[in-house]
C-alpha positions in Angstrom: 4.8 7.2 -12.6 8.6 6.2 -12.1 9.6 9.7 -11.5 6.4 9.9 -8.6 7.6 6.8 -7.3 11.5 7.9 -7.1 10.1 10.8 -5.0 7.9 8.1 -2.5 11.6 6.5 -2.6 9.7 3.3 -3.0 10.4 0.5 -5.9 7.1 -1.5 -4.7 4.1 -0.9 -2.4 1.7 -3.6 -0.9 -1.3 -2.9 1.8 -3.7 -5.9 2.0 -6.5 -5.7 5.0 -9.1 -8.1 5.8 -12.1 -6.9 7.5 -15.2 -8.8 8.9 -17.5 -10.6 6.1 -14.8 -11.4 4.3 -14.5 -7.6 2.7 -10.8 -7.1 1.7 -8.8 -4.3 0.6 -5.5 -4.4 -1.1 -3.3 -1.8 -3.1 -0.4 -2.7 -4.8 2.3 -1.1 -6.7 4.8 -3.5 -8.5 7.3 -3.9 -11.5 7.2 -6.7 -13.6 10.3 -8.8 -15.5 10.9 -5.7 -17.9 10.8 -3.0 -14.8 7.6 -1.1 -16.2 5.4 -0.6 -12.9 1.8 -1.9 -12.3 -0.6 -0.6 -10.4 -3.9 -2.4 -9.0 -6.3 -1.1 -6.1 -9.2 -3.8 -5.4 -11.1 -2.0 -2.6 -14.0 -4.5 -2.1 -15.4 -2.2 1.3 -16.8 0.5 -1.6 -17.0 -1.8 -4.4 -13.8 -0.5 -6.5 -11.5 -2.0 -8.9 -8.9 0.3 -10.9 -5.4 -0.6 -12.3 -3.0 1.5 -14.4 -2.6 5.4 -14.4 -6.1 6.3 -13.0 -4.7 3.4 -9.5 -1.5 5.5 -9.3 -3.2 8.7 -9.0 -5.4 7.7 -5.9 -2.2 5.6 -5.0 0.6 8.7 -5.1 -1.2 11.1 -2.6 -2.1 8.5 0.3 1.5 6.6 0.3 2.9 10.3 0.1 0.6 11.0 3.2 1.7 7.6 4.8 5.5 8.4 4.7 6.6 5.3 6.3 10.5 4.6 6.4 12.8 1.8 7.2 13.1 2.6 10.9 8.9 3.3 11.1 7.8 1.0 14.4 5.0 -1.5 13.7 1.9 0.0 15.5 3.0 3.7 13.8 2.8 2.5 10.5 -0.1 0.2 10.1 -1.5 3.3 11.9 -0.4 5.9 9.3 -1.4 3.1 6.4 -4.8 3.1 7.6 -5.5 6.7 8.3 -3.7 7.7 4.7 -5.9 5.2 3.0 -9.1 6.3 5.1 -9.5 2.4 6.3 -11.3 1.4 9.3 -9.0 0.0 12.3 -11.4 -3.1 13.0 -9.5 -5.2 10.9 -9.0 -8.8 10.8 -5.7 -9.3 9.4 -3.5 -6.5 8.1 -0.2 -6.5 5.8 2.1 -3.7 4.6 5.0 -4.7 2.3 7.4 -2.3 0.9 10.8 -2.4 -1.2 12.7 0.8 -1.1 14.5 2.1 -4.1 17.7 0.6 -2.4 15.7 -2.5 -2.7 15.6 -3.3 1.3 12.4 -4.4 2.3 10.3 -3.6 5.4 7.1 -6.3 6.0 4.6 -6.1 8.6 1.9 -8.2 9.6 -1.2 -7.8 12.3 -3.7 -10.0 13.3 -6.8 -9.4 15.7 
């Protein structure tokens, strides 16, 4: 997984959505205190809950897909998120945080 991640040039992922009814979805690639990387995806619209390997390998194609940057506008990548991760736009509240391997960060937040 580190070596996958290297090539996303990410050191942590996070995508949480909230969608009508109170249905959320939220991927999430992290390292904990000793650096080893977790992996959770909780995708309450299609009733799924996976952590580990088996999270990272639906996780590695869709972020690879999403190829958002540094310099990536707002509107373009909640847009890319959300058609890489096959996720209705009629969302209530939408987040994307990422930490590159350089260890800046980019953050985004949408509300409608």
């Amino acid at each position: 997984m580190k070596g996958k991640m290297a090539d996303l040039g990410y050191r942590e992922f996070e995508l949480e959505i909230s969608y009508e009814g109170g249905k959320e979805y939220e991927a999430e690639i992290e390292r904990n205190e000793k650096g080893a990387i977790e992996v959770k995806i909780e995708d309450e619209l299609n009733g799924v809950e996976i952590e580990g390997k088996e999270a990272f390998k639906l996780l590695y194609p869709r972020l690879k897909e999403m190829a958002i940057k540094r310099k990536t506008p707002k509107r373009q990548a909640i847009r890319k998120a959300l058609q890489a991760f096959h996720l209705p736009a009629n969302y209530k509240k939408i987040e994307i945080e990422i930490m590159f391997k350089d260890g800046s960060k980019l953050e985004f937040e949408d509300k409608k």
